[in-house]
C-alpha positions, 0 to 999 in steps of 0.5 A, a space after each residue: 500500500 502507498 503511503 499517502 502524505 499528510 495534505 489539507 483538504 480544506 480545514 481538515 487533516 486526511 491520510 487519503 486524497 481528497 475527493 471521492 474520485 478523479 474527476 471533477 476540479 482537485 481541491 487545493 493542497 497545503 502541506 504542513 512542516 516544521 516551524 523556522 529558525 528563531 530569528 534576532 538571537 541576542 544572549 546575556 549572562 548573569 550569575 549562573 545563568 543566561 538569558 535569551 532573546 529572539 524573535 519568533 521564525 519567519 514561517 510557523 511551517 502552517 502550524 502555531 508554534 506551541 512552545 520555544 526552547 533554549 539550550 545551552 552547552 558546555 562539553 556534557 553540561 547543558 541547561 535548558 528552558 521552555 517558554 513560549 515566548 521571549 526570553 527564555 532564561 536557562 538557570 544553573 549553570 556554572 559560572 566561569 564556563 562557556 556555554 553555547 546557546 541556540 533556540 528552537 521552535 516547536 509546533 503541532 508537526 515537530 520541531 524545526 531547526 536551531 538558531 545559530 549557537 551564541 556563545 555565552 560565559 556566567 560570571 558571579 556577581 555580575 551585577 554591581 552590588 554597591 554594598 547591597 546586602 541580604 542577611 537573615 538572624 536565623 542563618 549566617 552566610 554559608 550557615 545551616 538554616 535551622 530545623 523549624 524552616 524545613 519540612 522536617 520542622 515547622 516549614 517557616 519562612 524565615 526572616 530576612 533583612 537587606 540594605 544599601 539597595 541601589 539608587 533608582 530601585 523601585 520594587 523587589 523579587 525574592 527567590 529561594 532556589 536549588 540546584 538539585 542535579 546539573 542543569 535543572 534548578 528549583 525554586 522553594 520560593 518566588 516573591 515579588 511585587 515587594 515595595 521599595 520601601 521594604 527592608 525586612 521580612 518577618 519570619 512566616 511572612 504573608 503580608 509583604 508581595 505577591 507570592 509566586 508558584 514554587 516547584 514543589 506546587 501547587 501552594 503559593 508561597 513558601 515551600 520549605 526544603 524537603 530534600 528526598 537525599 542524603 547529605 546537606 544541600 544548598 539553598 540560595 536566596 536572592 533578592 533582586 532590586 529593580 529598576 521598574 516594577 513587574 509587570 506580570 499578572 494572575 496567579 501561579 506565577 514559577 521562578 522562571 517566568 519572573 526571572 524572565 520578567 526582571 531579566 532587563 530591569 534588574 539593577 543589582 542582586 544579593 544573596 545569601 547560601 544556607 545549607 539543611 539536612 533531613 531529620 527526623 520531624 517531631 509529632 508537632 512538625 508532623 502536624 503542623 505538615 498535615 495543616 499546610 499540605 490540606 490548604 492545597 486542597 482549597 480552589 476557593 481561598 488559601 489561608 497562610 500557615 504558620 506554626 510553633 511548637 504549639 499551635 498552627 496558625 490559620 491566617 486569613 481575610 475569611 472571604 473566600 471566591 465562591 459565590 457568597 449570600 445566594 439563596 437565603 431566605 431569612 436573614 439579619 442584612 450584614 454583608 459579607 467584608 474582608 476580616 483581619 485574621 492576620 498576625 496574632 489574630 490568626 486561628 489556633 489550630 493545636 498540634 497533637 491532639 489528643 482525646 480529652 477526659 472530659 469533651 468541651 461544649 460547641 454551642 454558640 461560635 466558631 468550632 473550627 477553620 475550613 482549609 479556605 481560611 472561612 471560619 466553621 461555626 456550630 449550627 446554632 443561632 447567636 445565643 445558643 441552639 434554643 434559639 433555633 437551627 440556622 440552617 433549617 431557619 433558611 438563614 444560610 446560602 446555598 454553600 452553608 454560610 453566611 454574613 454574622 453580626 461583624 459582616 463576617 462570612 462563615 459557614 454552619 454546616 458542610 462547606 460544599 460550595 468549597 468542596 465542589 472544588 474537588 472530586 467527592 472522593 478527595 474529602 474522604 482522605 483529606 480534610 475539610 477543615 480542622 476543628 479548634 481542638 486540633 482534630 481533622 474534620 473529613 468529608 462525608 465519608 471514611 477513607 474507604 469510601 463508605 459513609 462515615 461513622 459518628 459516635 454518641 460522643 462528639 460525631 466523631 469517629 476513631 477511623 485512621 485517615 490519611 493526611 490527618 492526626 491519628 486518634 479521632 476526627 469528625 466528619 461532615 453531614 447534612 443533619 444535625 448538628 452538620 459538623 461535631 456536637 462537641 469537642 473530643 480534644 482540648 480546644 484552643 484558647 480562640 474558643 473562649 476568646 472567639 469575640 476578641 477576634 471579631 470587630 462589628 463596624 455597624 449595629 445589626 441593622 434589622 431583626 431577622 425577617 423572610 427575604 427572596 431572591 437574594 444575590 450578592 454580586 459585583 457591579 460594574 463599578 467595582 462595589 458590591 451589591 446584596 439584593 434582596 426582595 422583602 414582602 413586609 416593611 422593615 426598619 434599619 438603623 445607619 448609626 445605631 442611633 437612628 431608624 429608618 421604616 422601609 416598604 415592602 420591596 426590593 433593595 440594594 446594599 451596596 459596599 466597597 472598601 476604601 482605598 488611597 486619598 478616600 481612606 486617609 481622609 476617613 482614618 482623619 476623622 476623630 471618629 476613627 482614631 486607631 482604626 485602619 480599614 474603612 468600607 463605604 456603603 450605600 443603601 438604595 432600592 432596585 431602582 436606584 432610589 436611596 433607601 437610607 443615607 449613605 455611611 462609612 464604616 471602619 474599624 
């Protein structure tokens, strides 16, 4: 049988001549080949590595390119990277070393021929460092960076401090990378986006940049030396001043595509080498490894994780992205804003857990932590449960949450909207959130995939379960009290001092009445909007000291936070002395008309 080349028959691909004969007019033919060489090769060197520049073929071979990739030689040594577009930056190179340098391009036929080869010599330091400095008090230059940083330890991002930046800087990249075989580098860290004015990083920094997609993914942020080998490694952090700021957006930005980024508005550079070594991890460690690895888990919000040899420490603005105050029909109006569970207002989730002699109550406030950062309450009203079920009042949106008295969004029962982010069978061997006493609390079913069993205890049961402490757990339901009735473990102080973390901005602004239609959304002009229908009047308060009577009808709750001039004017105010955020909210009905003044709110 003759082969038949690959040939276009309009806009589809055939093995076989076009047509059903010979007669007739033939239809045109265009064949598909590789791409053409990259053109403009132009290459740079930097500390261990090097950067590419070009432009794309003259002819893509009828094909879109999918991808570029940069190769650079020296003898048996070779480094590459993949990209698709310009430049292309290849890492972990030897300085001092001449290297070769060519691109390709690759399409859906194959990939075509080299560029021409440019050579190319790493230096160290290449860059003017003007006295520019990066130490950091927990390891000295060539030092060990101690246990707590590593996964062994508490997987902490250590502190660091940097001076003598050049003039002219105006924003900073940090990078923590490893050379794990010749030619390859990882990054355990890539934060960027860092103001100018900025000199220090705490330890478990998660206030400063934007944070970058390391190598072990899919968290952003810091990922802490976990080395499967033998031996001490290196592990080098560098910080670059800029010259501009980055201009890279979305999420799950790698080290590479920020180098990449910064490879032309990088004015200086300094690092600093530490070396680590596996141990053996502690039980705290361990559990403080189980609380971090399950925010992986979230596509709806990813709290920061910190621990100490006590407690981990859930960070979060408890606003997750899934749509929020859909679907409840009974409701006391607040909304949902941006909380501060940052710093030392962080939840307490305690390492090793253990089952108590005696359980704890869990009837009114929060009993736990989703691995979205969004507060767990119990099911019950403020008050305490002979005040009514929230859920069965029809006071909760369709993922189970809803806005409290400090326009604070969490859940009462099953967290499902966040869970929808995953396959049902995950939640069977990976945590929905963690309770206040340190417990894990799973999805609806045990490890094995049959539903969970709940004792008369707390609803929790004994059954191992992977990625959690071992001893105890609860599992979520869609009765009754849908998460624990009561603690098994020894809760966290947070329980006692849930109010301390909670700062209402406005009075309560209705008693609870039957709503419908309720939607929240995002306007065009970037505020917020709670609609709702009412089918009897009510009464609001703006200040606490007023009342406002509103008709039957529909409404609009409209809010956005303060920024720039508008907030400094706000904090100006005697009235909001000590205070640091503001939200303006307006209060209208459908059709544009206002319900009741307009106010700003901080705390």
């Amino acid at each position: 049988m003759n082969k038949l080349p690959w040939i276009f028959c309009g806009a589809v691909v055939f093995l076989t001549a076009c047509g059903g004969g010979s007669s007739g007019p033939s239809n045109p033919v265009s064949t598909l080949t590789f791409p053409g060489t990259p053109l403009n090769i132009t290459v740079s060197a930097g500390d261990a590595l090097a950067t590419i520049n070009f432009s794309a073929p003259s002819s893509d071979g009828g094909s879109a390119i999918t991808s570029y990739t940069a190769t650079c030689t020296n003898g048996s040594a070779k480094g590459t990277q993949q990209g698709t577009t310009s430049p292309l930056l290849v890492a972990a190179l030897t300085n001092g070393s001449t290297y070769a340098c060519s691109v390709v391009a690759t399409n859906a036929q194959g990939t075509g021929s080299a560029s021409s080869a440019l050579n190319v010599t790493p230096v160290a330091s290449s860059l003017p460092m003007n006295g520019f400095t990066l130490t950091s008090p927990v390891a000295a230059e060539g030092g060990t960076l101690p246990v707590d940083y590593t996964c062994d330890g508490f997987s902490a991002s250590p502190a660091l401090s940097w001076r003598n930046a050049p003039a002219g800087t105006q924003e900073f990249a940090l990078m923590m990378s490893t050379i794990p075989s010749p030619g390859t580098v990882k990054y355990n860290w890539v934060l960027y986006k860092i103001a100018s004015s900025v000199t220090d990083l705490a330890k478990d920094n998660y206030a400063i940049g934007t944070a970058g997609l390391g190598s072990d993914g899919p968290l952003l942020g810091y990922q802490a030396p976990c080395s499967q080998g033998p031996g001490a490694k290196t592990y080098t952090f560098t910080l670059y001043a800029l010259s501009k700021p980055v201009s890279l957006s979305g999420s799950g930005i790698g080290g590479s595509e920020v180098l990449s980024a910064i490879s032309a508005s990088t004015l200086s550079q300094a690092s600093l080498n530490v070396s680590a070594t596996r141990t053996t991890p502690s039980s705290a460690a361990t559990h403080c490894t189980y609380v971090r690895n399950s925010v992986a888990g979230s596509t709806t919000g990813t709290p920061a994780i910190s621990c100490d040899a006590s407690y981990a420490y859930m960070a979060s603005s408890a606003l997750p992205s899934h749509t929020m105050m859909n679907g409840i029909t009974a409701t006391n109006l607040q909304v949902p804003i941006a909380q501060n569970f940052w710093a030392s207002n962080a939840w307490r989730i305690p390492l090793n857990p253990a089952i108590a002699s005696t359980t704890t109550s869990a009837v009114d406030g929060p009993i736990g932590v989703a691995i979205n950062g969004v507060p767990i309450f119990n099911p019950c009203k403020q008050g305490g449960c002979q005040n009514g079920d929230t859920k069965l009042l029809g006071e909760l949106d369709s993922c189970n949450g809803h806005a409290g008295r400090a326009d604070d969004y969490h859940y009462h029962a099953a967290p499902v909207c966040m869970m929808a982010g995953k396959a049902s069978n995950y939640w069977d061997t990976h945590p929905v959130g963690w309770a206040l006493d340190g417990f894990a609390i799973m999805g609806y079913n045990n490890p094995d995939g049959t539903k969970a069993t709940r004792d008369a205890v707390c609803g929790g049961n004994t059954v191992s379960t992977p990625n959690a402490p071992a001893g105890y757990s609860y599992h979520v339901t869609d009765t009754s009290p849908y998460v624990l009735s009561c603690f098994r473990g020894t809760p966290s102080p947070d329980l006692a001092g849930q109010g301390a973390k909670y700062s209402p901005i406005r009075q309560p602004p209705v008693t609870p009445f039957a709503v419908s239609g309720m939607s929240l959304t995002g306007a065009v002009d970037g505020m917020q909007t709670l609609q709702f229908t009412s089918s009897q009047s009510f009464t609001t308060t703006a200040t606490g000291s007023d009342s406002v009577v509103n008709k039957a009808g529909s409404y609009q709750i409209r809010y956005t936070p303060l920024s720039g001039v508008d907030l400094v004017a706000a904090l100006a105010l005697s009235a909001n002395k000590g205070k640091s955020s503001c939200w303006r909210f307006e209060f209208l009905t459908t059709a544009g008309a206002s319900s009741q003044p307009a106010q700003i709110y901080c705390r």
